[in-house]
N, C-alpha and C positions, 0 to 999 in steps of 0.2 A: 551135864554136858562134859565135865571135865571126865569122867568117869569113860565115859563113849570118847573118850577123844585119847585117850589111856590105851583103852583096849584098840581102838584100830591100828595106834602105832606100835603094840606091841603083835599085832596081826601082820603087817608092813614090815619089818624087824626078821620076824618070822618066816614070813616068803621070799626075802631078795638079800642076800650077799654084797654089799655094795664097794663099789671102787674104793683106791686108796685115797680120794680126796671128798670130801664133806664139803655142804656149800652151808651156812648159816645166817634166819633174815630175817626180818617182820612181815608178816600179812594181814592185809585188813580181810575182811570179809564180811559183806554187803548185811546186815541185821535190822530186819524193823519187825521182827515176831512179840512174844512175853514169855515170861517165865524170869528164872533166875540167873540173866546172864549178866555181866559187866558190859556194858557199851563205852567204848573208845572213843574220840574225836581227834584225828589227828588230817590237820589239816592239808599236810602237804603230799598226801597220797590221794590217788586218784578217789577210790571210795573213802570216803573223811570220814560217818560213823560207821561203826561196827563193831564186831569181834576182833580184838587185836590178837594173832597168834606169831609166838618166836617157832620159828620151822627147822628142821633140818635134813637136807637130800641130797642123795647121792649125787655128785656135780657131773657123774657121766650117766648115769640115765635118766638123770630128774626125779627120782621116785621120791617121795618123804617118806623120812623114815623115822621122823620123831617130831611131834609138835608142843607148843604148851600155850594155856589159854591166859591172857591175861585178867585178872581177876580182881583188877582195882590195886592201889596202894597199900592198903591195911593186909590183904590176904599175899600180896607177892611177896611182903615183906618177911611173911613168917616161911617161904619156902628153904628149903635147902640151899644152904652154903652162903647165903642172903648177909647176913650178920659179919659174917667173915671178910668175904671179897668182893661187895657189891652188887647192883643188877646186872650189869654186864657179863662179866666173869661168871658167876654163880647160874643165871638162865645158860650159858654154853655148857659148863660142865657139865647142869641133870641134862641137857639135849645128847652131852658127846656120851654119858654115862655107861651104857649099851656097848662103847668102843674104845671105851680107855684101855690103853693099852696093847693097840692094835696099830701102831705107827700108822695115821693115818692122818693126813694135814688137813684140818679145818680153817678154811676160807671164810672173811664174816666182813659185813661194809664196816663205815667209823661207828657205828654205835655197839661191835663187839670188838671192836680193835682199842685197848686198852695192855697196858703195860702188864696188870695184873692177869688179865686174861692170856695173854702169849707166855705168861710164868707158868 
């Protein structure tokens, strides 16, 4: 899954240029299949289990243009930048990755609004 979820946002990335501003967020999505996915419970969104994914889209056309799947505790912990500067900070970075350095303002509710994250 994570692998197909890789490839279409570097498909997405690919085909669209996107505005100067970046929107950043959580999304559940609806899962009661099998296989090896992590399933989320988060109660205060509308779909409570699912796939939990951190999104990122361009805020003037909507499009996404980078997602990441969450993967449980033990495996988020070992991603990039993790160690360093937290969940917060660290899932926006690999999201803005693609665009560092490209003066572009990313936009995130309180759960990426973090001191470390706006450093």
């Amino acid at each position: 899954m994570v692998a197909l979820l890789s490839t279409c946002c570097t498909t997405w990335r690919a085909a669209w240029n996107p505005g100067n501003m970046l929107t950043v967020d959580e999304s559940m999505v609806f899962w009661k299949g099998t296989g090896e996915v992590h399933v989320t419970y988060q109660p205060r969104k509308p779909t409570k289990y699912g796939m939990e994914l951190k999104t990122m889209v361009c805020s003037e056309s909507k499009i996404m243009l980078a997602a990441e799947l969450a993967e449980g505790k033990e495996a988020d912990a070992t991603k990039a930048y993790r160690n360093v500067l937290g969940a917060s900070p660290a899932t926006t970075l690999r999201l803005a990755k693609p665009y560092a350095e490209t003066a572009r303002v990313i936009i995130g509710d309180s759960w990426f609004g973090s001191c470390n994250t706006a450093e």
